[in-house]
Every structure is written in structure tokens, then in C-alpha cells.
TIDREN-85296 format. One record per residue: x, y, z of N, C-alpha, C in turn. Coordinates in nm, 2 decimals. Example, Ala and Ser with C-alpha at 12.3 -4.5 7.8 and 13.67 -1.06 7.14 Angstrom:
<sites>
SITE     n.xx     n.yy     n.zz    ca.xx    ca.yy    ca.zz     c.xx     c.yy     c.zz
SITE     1.32    -0.57     0.78     1.23    -0.45     0.78     1.32    -0.33     0.78
SITE     1.28    -0.22     0.71     1.37    -0.11     0.71     1.29     0.00     0.79
</sites>
This chain:
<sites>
SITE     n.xx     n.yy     n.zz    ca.xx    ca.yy    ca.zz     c.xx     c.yy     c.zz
SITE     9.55     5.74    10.47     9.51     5.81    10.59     9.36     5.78    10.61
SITE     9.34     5.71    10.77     9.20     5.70    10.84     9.13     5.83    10.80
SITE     9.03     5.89    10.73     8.88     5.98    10.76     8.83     5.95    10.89
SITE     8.87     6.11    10.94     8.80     6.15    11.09     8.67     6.21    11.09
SITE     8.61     6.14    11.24     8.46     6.20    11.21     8.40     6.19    11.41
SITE     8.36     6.31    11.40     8.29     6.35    11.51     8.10     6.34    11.49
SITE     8.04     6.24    11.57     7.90     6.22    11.57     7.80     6.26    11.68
SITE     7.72     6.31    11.69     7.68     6.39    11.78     7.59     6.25    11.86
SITE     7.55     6.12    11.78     7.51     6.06    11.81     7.54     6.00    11.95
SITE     7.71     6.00    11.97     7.78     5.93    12.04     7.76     6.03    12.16
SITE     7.71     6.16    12.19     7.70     6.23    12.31     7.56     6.27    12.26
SITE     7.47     6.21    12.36     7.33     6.27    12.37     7.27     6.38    12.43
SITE     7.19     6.44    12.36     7.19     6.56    12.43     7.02     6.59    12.45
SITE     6.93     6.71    12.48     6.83     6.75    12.49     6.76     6.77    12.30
SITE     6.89     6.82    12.24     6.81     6.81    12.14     6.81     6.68    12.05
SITE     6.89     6.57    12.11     6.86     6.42    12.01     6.95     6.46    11.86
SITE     7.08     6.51    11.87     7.09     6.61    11.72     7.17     6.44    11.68
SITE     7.12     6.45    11.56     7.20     6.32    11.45     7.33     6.31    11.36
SITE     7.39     6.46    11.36     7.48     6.47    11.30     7.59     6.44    11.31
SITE     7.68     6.39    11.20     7.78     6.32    11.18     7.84     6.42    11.09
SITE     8.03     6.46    11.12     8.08     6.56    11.08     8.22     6.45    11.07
SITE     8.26     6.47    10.91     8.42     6.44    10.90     8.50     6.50    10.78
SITE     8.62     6.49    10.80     8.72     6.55    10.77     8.84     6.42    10.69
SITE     8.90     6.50    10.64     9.07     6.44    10.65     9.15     6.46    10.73
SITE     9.20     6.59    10.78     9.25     6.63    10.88     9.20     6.68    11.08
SITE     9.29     6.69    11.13     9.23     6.73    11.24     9.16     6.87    11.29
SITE     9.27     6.97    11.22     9.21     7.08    11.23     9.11     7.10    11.11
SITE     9.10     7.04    11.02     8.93     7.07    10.92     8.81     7.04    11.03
SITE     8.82     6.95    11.10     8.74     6.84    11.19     8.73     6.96    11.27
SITE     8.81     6.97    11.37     8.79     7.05    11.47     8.68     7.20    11.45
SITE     8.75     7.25    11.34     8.66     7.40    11.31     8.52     7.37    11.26
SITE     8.50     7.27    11.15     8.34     7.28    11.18     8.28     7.20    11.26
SITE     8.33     7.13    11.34     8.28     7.05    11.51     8.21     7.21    11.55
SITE     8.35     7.28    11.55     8.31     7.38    11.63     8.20     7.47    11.58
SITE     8.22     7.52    11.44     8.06     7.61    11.39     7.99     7.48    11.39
SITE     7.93     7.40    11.37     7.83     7.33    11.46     7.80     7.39    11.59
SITE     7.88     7.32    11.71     7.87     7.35    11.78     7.82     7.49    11.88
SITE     7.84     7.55    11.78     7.78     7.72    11.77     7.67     7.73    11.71
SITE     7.62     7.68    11.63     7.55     7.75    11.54     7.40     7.66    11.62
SITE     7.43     7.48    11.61     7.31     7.44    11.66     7.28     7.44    11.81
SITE     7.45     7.37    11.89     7.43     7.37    12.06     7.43     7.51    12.10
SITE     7.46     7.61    12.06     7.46     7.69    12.12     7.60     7.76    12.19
SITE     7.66     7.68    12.21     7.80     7.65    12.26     7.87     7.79    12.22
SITE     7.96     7.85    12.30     8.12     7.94    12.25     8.23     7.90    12.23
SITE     8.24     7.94    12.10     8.41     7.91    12.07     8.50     7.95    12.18
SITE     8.60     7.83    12.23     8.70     7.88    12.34     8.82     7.77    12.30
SITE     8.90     7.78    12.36     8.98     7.67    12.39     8.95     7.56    12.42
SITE     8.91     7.54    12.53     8.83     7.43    12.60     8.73     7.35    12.53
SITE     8.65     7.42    12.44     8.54     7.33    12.38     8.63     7.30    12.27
SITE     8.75     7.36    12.22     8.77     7.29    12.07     8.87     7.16    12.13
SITE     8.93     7.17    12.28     8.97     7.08    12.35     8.88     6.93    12.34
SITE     8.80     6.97    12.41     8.65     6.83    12.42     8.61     6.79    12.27
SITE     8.62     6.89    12.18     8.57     6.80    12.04     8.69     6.76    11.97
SITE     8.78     6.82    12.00     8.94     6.71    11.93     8.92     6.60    11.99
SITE     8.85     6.57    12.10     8.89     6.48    12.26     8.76     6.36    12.17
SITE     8.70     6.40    12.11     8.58     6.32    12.07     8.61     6.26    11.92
SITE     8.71     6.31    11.84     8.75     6.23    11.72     8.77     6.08    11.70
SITE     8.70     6.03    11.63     8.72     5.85    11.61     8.78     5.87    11.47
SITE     8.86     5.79    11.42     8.84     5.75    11.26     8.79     5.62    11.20
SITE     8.74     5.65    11.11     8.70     5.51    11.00     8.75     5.43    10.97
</sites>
């Protein structure tokens, strides 16, 4: 099985954030995309945003 990984590199933002997040699975991936997403963008947990970060998974 490909290792999945979500890079913040690949969507630029105001804060320039460098982080690279991966997983085995999709839902491991998804949930801490998402506390990232919370904790540094600022972002709320919804449907929609755990939409756009599944939507952003590449694998290795």
C-alpha cells in the first residue's frame, strides 16, 4: 500500500506553512489534515473542509 500525504507546500498560503502530513490510511490522513488545519490555519472542522483535504491527498 502507497503512503498518503497532504503538504501544505502544494497550497500557498499567507503563512508560507511547510508542513507535510502522512498517513497509511485515508481517514488517519484526513483527521490530522484536519487538527492542523485547526490548530495552525485557523480553519473549522466541517464537512466541507475535511471534503477539500481528502480532495488534496497525493501518495508516494
Amino acid at each position: 500500500m502507497a503512503r498518503m500525504f497532504v503538504d501544505c507546500r502544494d497550497y500557498p498560503s499567507e503563512m508560507n506553512c511547510t508542513v507535510a502530513i502522512s498517513a497509511d490510511t485515508k481517514e488517519e490522513l484526513v483527521d490530522a489534515a484536519v487538527q492542523h488545519a485547526i490548530a495552525v490555519h485557523g480553519h473549522h472542522d466541517s464537512p466541507q473542509l475535511r471534503e477539500e483535504l481528502a480532495k488534496m491527498i497525493k501518495t508516494q
